[in-house]
N, C-alpha and C positions, 0 to 999 in steps of 0.2 A: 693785856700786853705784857712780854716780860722781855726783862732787862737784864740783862745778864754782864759778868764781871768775868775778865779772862786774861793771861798773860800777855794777851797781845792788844789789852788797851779796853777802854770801856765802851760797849757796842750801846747807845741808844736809837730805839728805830723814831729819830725826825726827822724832815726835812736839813737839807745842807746849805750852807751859805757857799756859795762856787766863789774861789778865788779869781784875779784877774786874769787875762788875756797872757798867753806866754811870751811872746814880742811880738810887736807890731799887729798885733790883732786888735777885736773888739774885747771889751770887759764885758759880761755877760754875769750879772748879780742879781743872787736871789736874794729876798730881807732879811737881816737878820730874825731868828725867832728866840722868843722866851720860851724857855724851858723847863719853867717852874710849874706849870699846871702838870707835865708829864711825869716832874722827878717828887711830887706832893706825895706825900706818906700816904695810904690807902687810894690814889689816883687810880690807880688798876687792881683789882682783886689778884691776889698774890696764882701765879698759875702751878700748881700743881704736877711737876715733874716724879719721872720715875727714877727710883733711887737705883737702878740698875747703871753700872759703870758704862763711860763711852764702847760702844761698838767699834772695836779696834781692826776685830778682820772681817770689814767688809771690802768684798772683791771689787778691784777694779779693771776685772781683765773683761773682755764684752765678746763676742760676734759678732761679726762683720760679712755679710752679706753684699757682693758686689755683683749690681745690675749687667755688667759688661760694657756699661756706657755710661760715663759722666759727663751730667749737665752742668756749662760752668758758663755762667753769665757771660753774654758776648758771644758764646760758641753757638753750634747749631740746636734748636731747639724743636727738634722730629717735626718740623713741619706749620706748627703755631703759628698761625697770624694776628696782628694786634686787630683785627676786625674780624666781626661773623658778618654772615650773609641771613639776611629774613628765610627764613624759610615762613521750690515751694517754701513758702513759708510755713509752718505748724502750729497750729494757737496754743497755748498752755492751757491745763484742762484742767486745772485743780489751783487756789491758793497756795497749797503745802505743797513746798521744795523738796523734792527726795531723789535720792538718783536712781535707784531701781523698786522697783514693785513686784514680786512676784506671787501668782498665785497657787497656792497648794492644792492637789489633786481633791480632796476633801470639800465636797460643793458646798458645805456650811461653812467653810474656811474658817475653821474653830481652833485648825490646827496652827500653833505659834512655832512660826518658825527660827529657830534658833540663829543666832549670828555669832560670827566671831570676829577680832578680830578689827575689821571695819565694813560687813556687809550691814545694809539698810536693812530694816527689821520691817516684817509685815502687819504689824499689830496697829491697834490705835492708840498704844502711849504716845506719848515726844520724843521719849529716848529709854531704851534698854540696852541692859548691860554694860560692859565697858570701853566700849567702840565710842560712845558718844556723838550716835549717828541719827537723825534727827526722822523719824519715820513717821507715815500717814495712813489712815485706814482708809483711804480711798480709792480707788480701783484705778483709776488713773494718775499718772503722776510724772512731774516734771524731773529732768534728771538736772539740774542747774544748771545749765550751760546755756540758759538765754542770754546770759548775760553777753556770751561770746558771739561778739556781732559777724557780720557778714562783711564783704569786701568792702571797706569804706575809699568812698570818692575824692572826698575832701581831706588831706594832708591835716595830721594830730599832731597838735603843737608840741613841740619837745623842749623840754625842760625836766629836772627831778623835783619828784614832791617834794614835800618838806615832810619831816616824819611828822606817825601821825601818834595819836594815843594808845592805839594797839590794843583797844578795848572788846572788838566788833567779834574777835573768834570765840569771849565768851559768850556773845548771844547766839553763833552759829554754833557751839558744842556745850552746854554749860560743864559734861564731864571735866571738861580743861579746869574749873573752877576749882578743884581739888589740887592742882601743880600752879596755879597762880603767881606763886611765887617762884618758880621758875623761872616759868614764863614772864613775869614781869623782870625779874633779873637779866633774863637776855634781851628782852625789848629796851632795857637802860642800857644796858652795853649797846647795844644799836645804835641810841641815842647819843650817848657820848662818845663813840667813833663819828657822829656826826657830825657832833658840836667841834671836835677835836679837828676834824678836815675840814670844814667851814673855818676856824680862827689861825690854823697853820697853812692852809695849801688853797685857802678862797675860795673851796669849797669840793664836791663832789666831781663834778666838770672838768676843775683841772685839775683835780688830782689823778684822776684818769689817764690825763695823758702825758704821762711820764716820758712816753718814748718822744716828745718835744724837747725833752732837757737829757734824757737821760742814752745812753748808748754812743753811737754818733749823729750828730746834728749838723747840718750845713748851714752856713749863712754867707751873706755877697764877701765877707773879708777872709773865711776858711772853715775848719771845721774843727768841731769842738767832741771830744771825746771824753764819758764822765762813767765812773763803774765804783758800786758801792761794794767794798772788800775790806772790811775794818778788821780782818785778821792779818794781810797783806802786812809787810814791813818794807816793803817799797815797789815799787810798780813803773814800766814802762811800757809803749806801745810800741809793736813791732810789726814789720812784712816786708811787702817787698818796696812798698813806698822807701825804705830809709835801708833795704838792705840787710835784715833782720838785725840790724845794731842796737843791744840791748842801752848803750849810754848814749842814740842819739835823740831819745824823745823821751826824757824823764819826767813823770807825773808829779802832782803834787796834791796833797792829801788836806783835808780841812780835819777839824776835832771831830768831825760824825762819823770818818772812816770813807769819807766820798772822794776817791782818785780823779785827777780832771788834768787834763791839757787841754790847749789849742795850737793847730797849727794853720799858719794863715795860708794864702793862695802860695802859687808861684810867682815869678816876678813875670813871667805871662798872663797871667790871670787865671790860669788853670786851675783846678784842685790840689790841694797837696797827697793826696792819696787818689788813684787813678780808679775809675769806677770798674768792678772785674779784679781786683789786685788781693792778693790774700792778706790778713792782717790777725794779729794775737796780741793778750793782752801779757806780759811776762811778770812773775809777781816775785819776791822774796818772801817766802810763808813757813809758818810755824812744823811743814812737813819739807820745808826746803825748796828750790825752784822750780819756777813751773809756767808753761807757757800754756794759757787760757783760752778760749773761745769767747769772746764777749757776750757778755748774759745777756742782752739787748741786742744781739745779730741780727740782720735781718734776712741772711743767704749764710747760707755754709752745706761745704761739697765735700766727696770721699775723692779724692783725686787716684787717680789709676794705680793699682800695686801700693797704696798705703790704707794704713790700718784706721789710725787718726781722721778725726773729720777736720776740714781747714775753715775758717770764716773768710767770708769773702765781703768786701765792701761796696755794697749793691746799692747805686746814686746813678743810671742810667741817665744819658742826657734826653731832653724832654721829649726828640722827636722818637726816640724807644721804649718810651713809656706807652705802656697800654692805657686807651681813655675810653672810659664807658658810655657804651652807647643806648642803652636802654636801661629804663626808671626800673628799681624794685619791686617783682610784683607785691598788694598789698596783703597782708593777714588775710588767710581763705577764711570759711564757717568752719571748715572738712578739713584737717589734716592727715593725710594720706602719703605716707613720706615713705621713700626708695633710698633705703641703706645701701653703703655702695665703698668701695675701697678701690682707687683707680689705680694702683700697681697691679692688682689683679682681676683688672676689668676686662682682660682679652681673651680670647678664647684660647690664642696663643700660648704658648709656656714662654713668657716673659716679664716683665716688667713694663706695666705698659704707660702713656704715656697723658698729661693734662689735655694735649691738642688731640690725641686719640680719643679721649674719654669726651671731649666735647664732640666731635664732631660723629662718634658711633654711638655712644653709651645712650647722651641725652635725647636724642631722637627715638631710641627704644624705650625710654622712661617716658617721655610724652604722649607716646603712643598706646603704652598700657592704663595709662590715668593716670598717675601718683600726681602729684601737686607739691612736692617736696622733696628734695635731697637730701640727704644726707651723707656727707663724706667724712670716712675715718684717716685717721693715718695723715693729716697734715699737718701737724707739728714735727716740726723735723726728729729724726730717731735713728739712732745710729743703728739699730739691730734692726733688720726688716722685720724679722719673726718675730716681735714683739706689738706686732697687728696695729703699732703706732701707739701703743701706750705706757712705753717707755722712753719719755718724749726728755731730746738732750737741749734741743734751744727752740725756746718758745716762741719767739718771733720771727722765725724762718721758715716757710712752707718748704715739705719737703722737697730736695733736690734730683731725689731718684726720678721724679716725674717731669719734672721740667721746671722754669724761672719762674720767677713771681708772675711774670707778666703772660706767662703760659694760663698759670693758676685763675689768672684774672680777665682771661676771654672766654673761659670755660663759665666761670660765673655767670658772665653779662652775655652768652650764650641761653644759659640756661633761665634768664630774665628774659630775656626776649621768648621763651618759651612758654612763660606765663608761670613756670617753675621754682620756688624757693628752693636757697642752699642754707643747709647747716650745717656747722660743724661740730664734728666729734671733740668738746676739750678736754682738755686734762690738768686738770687743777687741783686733781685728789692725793696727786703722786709727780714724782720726778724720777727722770733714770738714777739710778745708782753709778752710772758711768764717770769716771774723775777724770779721764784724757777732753769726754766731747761734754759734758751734761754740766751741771749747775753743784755738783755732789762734791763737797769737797773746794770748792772755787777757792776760796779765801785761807785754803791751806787750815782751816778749820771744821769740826763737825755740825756747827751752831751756826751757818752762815744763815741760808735760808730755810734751815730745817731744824727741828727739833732734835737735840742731844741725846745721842743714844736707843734706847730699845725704843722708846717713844717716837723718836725721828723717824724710824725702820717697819717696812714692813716686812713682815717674815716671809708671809708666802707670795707677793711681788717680788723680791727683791729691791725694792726699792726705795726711795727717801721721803720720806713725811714732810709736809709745810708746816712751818709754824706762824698761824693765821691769827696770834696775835702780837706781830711784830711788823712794825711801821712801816720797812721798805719792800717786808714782802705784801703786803698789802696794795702798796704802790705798784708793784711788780705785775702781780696778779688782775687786778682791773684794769693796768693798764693793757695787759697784754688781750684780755677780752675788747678791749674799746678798739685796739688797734686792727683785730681781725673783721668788725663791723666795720670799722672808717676806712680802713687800706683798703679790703677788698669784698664789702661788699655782704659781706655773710647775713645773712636772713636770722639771727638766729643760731643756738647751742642749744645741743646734747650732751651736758653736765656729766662726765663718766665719773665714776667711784664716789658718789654722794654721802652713800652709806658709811663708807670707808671714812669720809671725812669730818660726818657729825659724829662719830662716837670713837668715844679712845680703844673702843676693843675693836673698831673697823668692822663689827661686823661677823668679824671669826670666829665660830664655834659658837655662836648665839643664834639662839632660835627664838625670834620673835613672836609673841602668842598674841598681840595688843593690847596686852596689860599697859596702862599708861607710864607706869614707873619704870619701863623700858624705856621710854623717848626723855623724859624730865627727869634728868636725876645725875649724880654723880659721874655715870657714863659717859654723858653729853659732854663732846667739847665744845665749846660757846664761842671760843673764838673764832672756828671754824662754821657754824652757824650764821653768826655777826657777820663773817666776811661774804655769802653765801646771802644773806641781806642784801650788802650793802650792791654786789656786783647784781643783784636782780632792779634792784634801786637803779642803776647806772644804765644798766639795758635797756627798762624800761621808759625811763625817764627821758634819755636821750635820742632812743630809738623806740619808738613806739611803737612800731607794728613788727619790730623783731618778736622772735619766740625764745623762749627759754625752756627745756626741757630738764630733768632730772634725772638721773641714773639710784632711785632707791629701794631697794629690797623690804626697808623695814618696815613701811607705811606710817611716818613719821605724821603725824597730827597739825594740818596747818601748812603743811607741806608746800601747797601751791593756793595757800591765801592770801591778797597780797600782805605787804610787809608796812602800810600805813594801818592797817587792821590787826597788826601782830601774826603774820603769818611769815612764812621763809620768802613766798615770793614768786615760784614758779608757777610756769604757767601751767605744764603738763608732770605729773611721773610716771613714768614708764611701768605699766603692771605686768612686773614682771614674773611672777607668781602662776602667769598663764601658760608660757612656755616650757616650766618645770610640770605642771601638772598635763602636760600632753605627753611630754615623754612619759611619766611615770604609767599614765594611762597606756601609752603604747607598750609597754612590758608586760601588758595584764592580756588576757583574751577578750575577747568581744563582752563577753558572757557578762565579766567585771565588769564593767563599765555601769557607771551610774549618772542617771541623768541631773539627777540634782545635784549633786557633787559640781559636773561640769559645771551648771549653771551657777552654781555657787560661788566657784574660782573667778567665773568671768564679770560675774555681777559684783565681787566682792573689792567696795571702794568706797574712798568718805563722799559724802554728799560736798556739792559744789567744789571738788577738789576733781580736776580731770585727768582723765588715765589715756595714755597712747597704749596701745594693745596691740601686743604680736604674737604669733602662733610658734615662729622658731626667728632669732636673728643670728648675728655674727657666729656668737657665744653657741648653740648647737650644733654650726657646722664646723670646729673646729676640730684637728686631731683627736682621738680619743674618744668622739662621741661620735653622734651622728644626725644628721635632717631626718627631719620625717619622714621625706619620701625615701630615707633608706632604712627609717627605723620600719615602714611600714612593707616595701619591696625587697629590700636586701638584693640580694647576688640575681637575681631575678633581673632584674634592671639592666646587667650586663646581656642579655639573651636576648629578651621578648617584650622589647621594646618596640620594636616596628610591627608598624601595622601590617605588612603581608605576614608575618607569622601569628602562629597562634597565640592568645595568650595564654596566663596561667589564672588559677584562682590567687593568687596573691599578688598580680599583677591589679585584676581587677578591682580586688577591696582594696587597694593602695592608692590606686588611682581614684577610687568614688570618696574613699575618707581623705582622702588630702584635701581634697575639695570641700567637703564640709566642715573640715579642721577649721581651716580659714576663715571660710563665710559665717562662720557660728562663733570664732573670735572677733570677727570685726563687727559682727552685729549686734553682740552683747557685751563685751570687752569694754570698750571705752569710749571716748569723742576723740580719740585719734588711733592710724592702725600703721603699722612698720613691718614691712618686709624687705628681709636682707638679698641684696641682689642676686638671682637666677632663683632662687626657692619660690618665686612662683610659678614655675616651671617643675620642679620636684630637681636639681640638679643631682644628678648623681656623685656617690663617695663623699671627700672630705678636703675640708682645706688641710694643706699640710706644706708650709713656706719652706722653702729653700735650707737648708740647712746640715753643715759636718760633723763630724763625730766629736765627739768633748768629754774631756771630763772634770765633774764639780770639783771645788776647791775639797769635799769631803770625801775624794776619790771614786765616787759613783760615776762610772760608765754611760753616757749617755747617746746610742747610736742616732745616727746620723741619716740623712734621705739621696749621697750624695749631691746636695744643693742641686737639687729636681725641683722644677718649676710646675710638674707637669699635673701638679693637684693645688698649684698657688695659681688658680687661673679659671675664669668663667666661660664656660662651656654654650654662648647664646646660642650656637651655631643647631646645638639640637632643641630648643625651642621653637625655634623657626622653619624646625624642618619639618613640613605638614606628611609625610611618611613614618612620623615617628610619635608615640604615642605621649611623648612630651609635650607636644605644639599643641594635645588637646588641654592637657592643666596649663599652659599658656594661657591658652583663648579664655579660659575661664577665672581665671584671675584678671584679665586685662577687663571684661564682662563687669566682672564682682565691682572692680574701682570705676566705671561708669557709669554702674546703678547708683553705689552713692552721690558719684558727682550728681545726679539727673533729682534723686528725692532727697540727699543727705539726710539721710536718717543717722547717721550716729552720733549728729549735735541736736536731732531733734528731741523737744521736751516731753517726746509723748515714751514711754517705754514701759512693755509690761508683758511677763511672762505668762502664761493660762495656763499651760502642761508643759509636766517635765513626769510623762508616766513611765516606772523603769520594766515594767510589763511589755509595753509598747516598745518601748524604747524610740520614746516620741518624746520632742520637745519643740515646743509652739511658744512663738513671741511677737509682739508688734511692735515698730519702732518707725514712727510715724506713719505714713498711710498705709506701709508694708506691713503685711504677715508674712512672717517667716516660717517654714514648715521641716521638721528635721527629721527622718526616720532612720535612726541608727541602726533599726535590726539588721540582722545578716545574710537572714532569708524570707520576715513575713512582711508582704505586701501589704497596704487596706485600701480596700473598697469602699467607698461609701462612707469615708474617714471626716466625723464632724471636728471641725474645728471654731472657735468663737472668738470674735472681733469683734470692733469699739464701734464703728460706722456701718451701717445700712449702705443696700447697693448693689454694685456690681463689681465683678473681681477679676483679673484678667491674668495669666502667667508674664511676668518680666525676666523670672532669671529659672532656670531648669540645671541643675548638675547632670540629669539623664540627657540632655542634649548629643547628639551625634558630634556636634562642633567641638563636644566637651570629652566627647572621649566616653560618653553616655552608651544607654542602648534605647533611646525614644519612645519611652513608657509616658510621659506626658505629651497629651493632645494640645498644642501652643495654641489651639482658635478656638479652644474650650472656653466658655464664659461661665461664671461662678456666681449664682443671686443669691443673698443672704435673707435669713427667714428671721423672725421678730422669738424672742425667746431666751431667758438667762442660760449659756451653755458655759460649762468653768469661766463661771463668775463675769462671764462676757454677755452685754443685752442684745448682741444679734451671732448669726453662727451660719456656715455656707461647709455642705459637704465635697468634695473631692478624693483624687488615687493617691495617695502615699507609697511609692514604691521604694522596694527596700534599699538601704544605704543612699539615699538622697537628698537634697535639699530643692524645696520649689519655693520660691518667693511668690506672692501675689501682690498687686496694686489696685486700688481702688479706683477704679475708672471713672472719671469728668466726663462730666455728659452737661 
């Protein structure tokens, strides 16, 4: 934690003692606290700042992107109603825990296969190399994810553990044994942010939930308004309650820098600020005056022809509140999750809408199979084009879409659909914005962000947390607690994870998994700690929520939990799979190598789960492109429909998208993400709204005249069975109801046989499936042996050559497959069939 000294008063981050009632209200006190365990000489390991001078010019001029239509609580809200209308097991076949197994072409499998990195090694040591990944000479092999139960019946008691020893990740990696002391250094800081919120705030629980004390609060005698700004040198509350009178509602300030008023009812009984009324906090600050956004908002809108966003004071009376109607569905086996961003979920060129997106989006997501959402872009953000991760008030769902209570039928929509939501957070970064964002608030650099080059990130633009200071802490889990309790959320997708454990964020480092990348000087630990403790909090309190990760580095312990000495998540995102598709797609067919691929998709720590994607947000942005146009290009504007001919680049585009997928989510990881329409191959590129500008450094930056007409998803040609979209439709919607049916991507059985680059064959089983891949370009096989774990009989479940699929019906689907007794790659039984070129055939073991 660090404490800082500054001309505007001494900032420590503790809890506040709240002064009394301003007339006639309630007193509302919190205990006095000792402050001697915080201010004790060596109490917190001194933090390490950069000696580079404050960042003086950073910009505070933004873009502003205007829907055409502002939603302002109490107004019309497109339509939203506070109600919707209803519309195997695998046994583990080995002791030893490994997450993948693959077999070498070489029938005496003599040959060692090299790792890096974090792939599981196929040898019979315990651990090779510097992965610290725990490997088995056994031909079958569990991928740890039994642990990850199936939909449970019975309600998991909520409470947070109690920390534990943190001992458990040196019997799961012993390489860690070497950074021990690290590792134990940041398990004590864990520890004693424990002790420290247990003996100051009564613990974990409530500390959480700040937004009860902190923002504004209502109670039967008025409301209470409280905002931490200890650079401020006086502070009032303003709007239209009082007429924007800067000296009719004067704050008052305790020793920790915490502003508070109350204002009691009316002599009606009213409220004293009207629910819908706009309100600002006005402050005298060290840059001079300045009217605020309240860091604790819980609504704020762009009102028509202005630039500024306004807060709005959003306490709806009870019969306008939205009330949920149906239970959260529980933690699936399979997570199968539907990335999605609802201002551009129409097919439209607009800005579309929460009650749009429930009542069209979610029905299309049901119907393909996903079992999870995911929504970006709801933390409020004053720049559209900033895909919502230059988020300016953290406890307001964005307004471009509709009111809270929009936000909050679309949820309990999407529960009654048997559908988890998650959300995109962002807690790695804050906008740079000083008029709408958190940047700047207190008329200081040091409020809620680290001072200087440190605080800054260069190539965001944006502001760093400093995650070891007490009211950001506060801040921060609060605001995660609030998105689960207010409305519902299943569950986060941790964006900029990377960015957050290490002081170089990430930039210009190339990770090799040398372990003194993750343990070392690098590592910010406060930001770890915090990263703890919010998994601590989700987990504990919300038990069958998910926590996902946003990390590039494959950080060690990553998603073990945090009583064991790990961070805590449940999944990271392997994101390493969708870089290596692109790059593959630059190369010819020719290049392409099959163990390579196999490599990328298998490469992950044991008992640490990966969500796996082929392309998300992040490839279809400007500048780059999806696969289906890395693979078709200009072609896709022509000879798309099926009465015309196609081309040959039509065709391989269309048969490889297809196996792209299926061979990512089959080997990739225990969970799979696809960004909305790209199951379908959407054509071109997302490119948001946006005018011509130029940087503060005089660089030129055109503009799309703010054209919506590529910020916007195209359903309309997946659906259209004339068009040869609607067949990569059917077959992704196919792909996600074979796993609902066998879930094989949690199952424990997983293992490669061939990956021949001759062939250009890669064969794998993952639970009772064999998977069958023939990436050549033009040779077919005949007569093509392949070898599996079970005797029997074998039946086709999923064909890419399918007519349905946009195939040419080179698999006979009533064909039956009997397996013959005999070691074929390293497999005791093996069953011949057609391998036609560029396809993928699944089989299933047929119950008789």
């Amino acid at each position: 934690m660090t404490f800082a000294l500054s001309g505007s008063g001494i900032r420590f981050g503790v809890v506040v003692r709240a002064p009394g009632a301003r007339s006639g209200g309630q007193t509302d006190r919190n205990s006095s606290l000792d402050l001697s365990p915080l201010l004790r000489k060596n109490s917190f390991p001194r933090t390490i700042l950069s000696g580079n001078s404050l960042n003086e010019s950073i910009s505070t001029s933004k873009i502003v992107v205007a829907s055409g239509k502002v939603l302002i609580p109490g107004g019309e809200s497109d339509g939203s109603s506070p109600s919707s209308d209803s519309v195997p097991s695998t046994e583990v076949e080995t002791k030893n825990l490994q997450e993948t197994s693959e077999a070498v072409e070489d029938e005496s499998m003599a040959e060692t296969v090299e790792t890096t990195k974090t792939e599981v090694a196929e040898t019979d040591s315990s651990f090779e190399g510097a992965t610290g990944n725990i490997s088995s000479s056994t031909e079958e092999v569990a991928t740890g994810v039994e642990s990850m139960s199936a939909a449970v019946v019975e309600e998991k008691p909520r409470g947070i553990t109690p920390p534990g020893d943190g001992q458990r990740i040196y019997q799961l990696d012993p390489m860690l044994e070497g950074h021990r002391t690290h590792l134990q250094y940041r398990y004590s800081r864990y520890r004693e942010m424990r002790s420290l919120i247990d003996q100051h705030e009564g613990g974990l629980d409530a500390f959480s939930r700040g937004y009860e004390k902190m923002g504004f609060t209502r109670s039967a005698e008025g409301i209470t308004y409280r905002e931490w700004a200890p650079g401020a040198y006086s502070a009032s509350l303003v709007g239209d309650f009082n007429n924007w009178n800067p000296n009719a509602d004067a704050m008052t300030r305790n020793e920790y820098g915490m502003w508070e008023i109350f204002l009691p009812n009316n002599a009606d009984g009213s409220p004293p600020i009207p629910h819908g009324s706009r309100v600002k906090i006005r402050m005298d600050t060290p840059t001079g005056m300045k009217d605020s956004i309240p860091a604790w908002i819980k609504y704020s809108v762009q009102y028509p022809s202005e630039i500024p966003y306004t807060a709005i004071y959003y306490d709806p009376p009870e019969e306008e509140k939205y009330v949920f109607q149906h239970p959260q569905p529980k933690r699936p086996k399979s997570l199968r999750i539907y990335e999605s961003h609802v201002g551009m979920s129409s097919p439209e060129p607009k800005i579309n809408t929460y009650a749009s997106f429930r009542d069209d989006v979610l029905p299309r997501i049901k119907k393909l199979g996903y079992n999870a959402l995911q929504i970006m872009a709801i933390q409020e953000h004053s720049y559209y084009a900033s895909f919502g991760y230059h988020v300016t008030n953290f406890f307001a769902p964005s307004s471009r879409f509709g009111t809270p209570e929009d936000l909050k039928s679309l949820i309990d929509r999407a529960h009654e659909l048997g559908i988890l939501v998650l959300m995109d957070i962002v807690h790695s970064h804050s906008s740079n914005n000083t008029l709408d964002g958190l940047n700047g608030f207190d008329g200081t650099d040091t409020h809620y962000f680290h001072s200087g080059a440190r605080g800054y990130h260069w190539m965001w633009d944006s502001r760093l947390f400093n995650y070891g200071s007490w009211e950001v802490l506060r801040f921060l889990l609060s605001n995660a607690r609030w998105w689960l309790e207010e409305y519902k959320f299943d569950g986060f997708r941790f964006d900029g994870v990377t960015s957050m454990m290490y002081t170089h964020h990430g930039l210009q480092v190339a990770f090799t998994g040398n372990y003194n990348e993750y343990f070392g000087f690098a590592t910010d630990v406060d930001a770890v700690v915090y990263l703890m403790l919010v998994n601590d909090m989700i987990h504990g309190l919300y038990p069958e929520a998910i926590s996902i990760g946003e990390d590039v580095s494959g950080m060690p312990t990553f998603c073990i939990p945090v009583q064991d000495g790990g961070v805590g998540f449940d999944y990271r995102l392997h994101m390493a799979i969708a870089d290596k598709w692109i790059e593959l797609l630059k190369q010819s067919d020719e290049a392409w190598k099959m163990g390579d691929i196999v490599h990328t998709l298998t490469n992950r720590r044991w008992l640490e789960k990966c969500v796996a994607y082929a392309e998300s947000h992040d490839q279809a942005l400007v500048g780059d492109k999806t696969i289906a146009f890395w693979l078709m290009d200009k072609d896709m504007y022509d000879f798309m429909a099926l009465d015309r001919p196609s081309t040959p680049r039509i065709d391989r585009g269309i048969a490889l998208h297809k196996m792209i997928r299926l061979v990512t989510m089959g080997l990739g990881g225990e969970g799979y993400l696809n960004f909305m329409g790209n199951e379908f191959g959407h054509p071109e590129w997302i490119d948001f709204p946006r005018s011509e500008q130029f940087l503060p450094d005089g660089k030129f930056v055109p503009g799309n005249n703010n054209s919506y007409d590529k910020c916007r998803r195209r359903f309309d040609l997946g659906d259209a069975d004339y068009l040869r979209y609607h067949g990569m439709q059917e077959f992704d919607q196919a792909m996600q109801h074979l796993e609902e049916k066998y879930g094989f991507m949690t199952s424990p059985h997983q293992y490669v046989s061939r990956k021949d680059e001759g062939d250009k064959m890669i064969v794998f089983e993952r639970g009772d499936l064999v998977f069958v891949f023939n990436f050549h370009w033009s040779n077919s096989y005949f007569d093509y042996r392949v070898g599996c774990l079970k005797p029997g009989k074998y039946k086709v479940v999923l064909d890419s050559d399918d007519p349905l699929f946009g195939g040419f019906s080179r698999i006979d689907h009533t064909a039956e497959f009997f397996t013959i007794d005999g070691h074929y790659d390293n497999r005791p039984h093996s069953f011949s069939l057609y391998a036609p070129s560029r396809t993928v055939v699944v089989y299933a073991l047929c119950e008789e």
